[in-house]
C-alpha positions, 0 to 999 in steps of 0.5 A, spaced: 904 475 538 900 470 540 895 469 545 895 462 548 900 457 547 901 452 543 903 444 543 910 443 542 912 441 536 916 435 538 911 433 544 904 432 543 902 433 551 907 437 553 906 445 552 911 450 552 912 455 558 907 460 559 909 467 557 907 472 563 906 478 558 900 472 554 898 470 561 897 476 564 891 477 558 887 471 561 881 474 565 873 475 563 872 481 558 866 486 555 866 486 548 865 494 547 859 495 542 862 502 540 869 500 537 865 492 535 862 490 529 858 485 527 857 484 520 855 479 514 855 479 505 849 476 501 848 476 493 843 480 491 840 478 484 846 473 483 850 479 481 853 484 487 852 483 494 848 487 499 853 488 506 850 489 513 851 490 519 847 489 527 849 496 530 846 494 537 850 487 541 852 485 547 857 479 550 863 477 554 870 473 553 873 470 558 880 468 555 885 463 557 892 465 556 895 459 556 890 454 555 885 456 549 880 451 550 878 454 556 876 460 553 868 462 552 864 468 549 857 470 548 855 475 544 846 477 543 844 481 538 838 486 537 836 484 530 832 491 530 838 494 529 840 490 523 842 496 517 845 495 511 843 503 509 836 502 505 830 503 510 825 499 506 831 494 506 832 494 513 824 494 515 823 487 510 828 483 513 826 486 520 819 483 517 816 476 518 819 474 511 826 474 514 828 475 522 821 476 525 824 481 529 817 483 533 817 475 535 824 474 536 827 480 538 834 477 539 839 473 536 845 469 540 850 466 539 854 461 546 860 458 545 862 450 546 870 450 545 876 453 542 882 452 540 889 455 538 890 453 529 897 457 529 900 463 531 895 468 532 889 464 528 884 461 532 877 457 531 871 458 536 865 453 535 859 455 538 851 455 538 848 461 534 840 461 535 835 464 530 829 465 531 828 459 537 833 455 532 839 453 535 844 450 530 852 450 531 857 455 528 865 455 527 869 461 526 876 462 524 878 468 528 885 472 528 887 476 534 889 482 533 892 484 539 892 488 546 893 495 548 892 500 554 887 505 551 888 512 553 882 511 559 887 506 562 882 500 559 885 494 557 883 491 551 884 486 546 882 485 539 880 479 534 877 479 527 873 473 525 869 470 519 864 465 518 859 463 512 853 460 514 846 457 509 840 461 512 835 457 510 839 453 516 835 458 521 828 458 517 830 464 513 827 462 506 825 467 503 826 468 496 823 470 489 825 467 482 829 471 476 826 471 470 832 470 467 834 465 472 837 464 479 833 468 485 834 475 489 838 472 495 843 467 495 842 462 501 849 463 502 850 469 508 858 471 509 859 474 516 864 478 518 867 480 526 871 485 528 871 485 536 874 489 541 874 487 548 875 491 555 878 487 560 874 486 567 876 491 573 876 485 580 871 487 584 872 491 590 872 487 597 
């Protein structure tokens, strides 16, 4: 199932009828951190790699059903609560060697424009700020669906990925090999898995 509509295939311009089930998704979201992840894959002495997660964040979607660029999310994250399950780990990343947690408590991302690729694919471009340096990130998205959880909630649900160079953001920290190569790449895979519950109108 799709959420938002496509082109035709045959008219440039001309977009295919609305579908009242998709168009009823099209409202402002809160992303549920208890049923979210936000996670990220580095390579660790050119060997295996190292995953992590930040089990601390916030955000909001606000979704089009039929018109996808009009969608938007926000999401900011404590970088305290970064955890990839070693505390001497967890600490040295928290460290000024990497995130500077203690300066720059938070890490943001802001969207700019969306866009349906097909199907159930669909790609969200943004701006991911890291220690006071804001670059652009792209993220291919897959929505996974919508359900009314057992508390009445609507929700819906999207996993998506993205690959970025740290060094991008000012995190360069390294040391060399004796064999050669270093002990972290630059390259940091990052994986998310959202889930959504969709705002209650205010009461009058």
């Amino acid at each position: 199932m799709a959420l938002f509509n496509r082109k035709s295939e045959n008219d440039s311009t001309t977009t295919a009828p609305v579908n009242p089930e998709l168009a009823a998704l099209t409202g402002d979201y809160t992303i549920d951190p208890s049923h979210s992840s936000i996670g990220f894959q580095v390579r660790h002495v050119m060997v295996s790699n190292v995953r992590g997660t930040f089990s601390k964040h916030e955000g909001t979607l606000s979704l089009d059903g039929s018109k996808p660029e009009n969608s938007s999310a926000s999401i900011d994250v404590e970088i305290e609560s970064v955890d990839t399950g070693a505390p001497d780990r967890d600490g040295h990343l928290r460290s000024a060697d990497f995130f500077d947690a203690e300066t720059f408590p938070k890490m943001t991302f802001r969207s700019t424009s969306a866009e349906q690729v097909g199907g159930d694919d669909y790609r969200i471009t943004g701006d991911l700020t890291i220690k006071d340096v804001t670059k652009p990130l792209t993220i291919d998205l897959e929505f996974n669906g919508s359900a009314t959880d057992q508390f009445g909630n609507e929700r819906v649900g999207f996993e998506g990925n993205a690959t970025i160079s740290r060094s991008d953001w000012g995190l360069t920290w390294n040391a060399t090999l004796e064999s050669g190569g270093v002990v972290v790449s630059d390259k940091v895979k990052l994986a998310f898995d959202i889930s959504a519950v969709k705002n209650q109108p205010q009461a009058a």
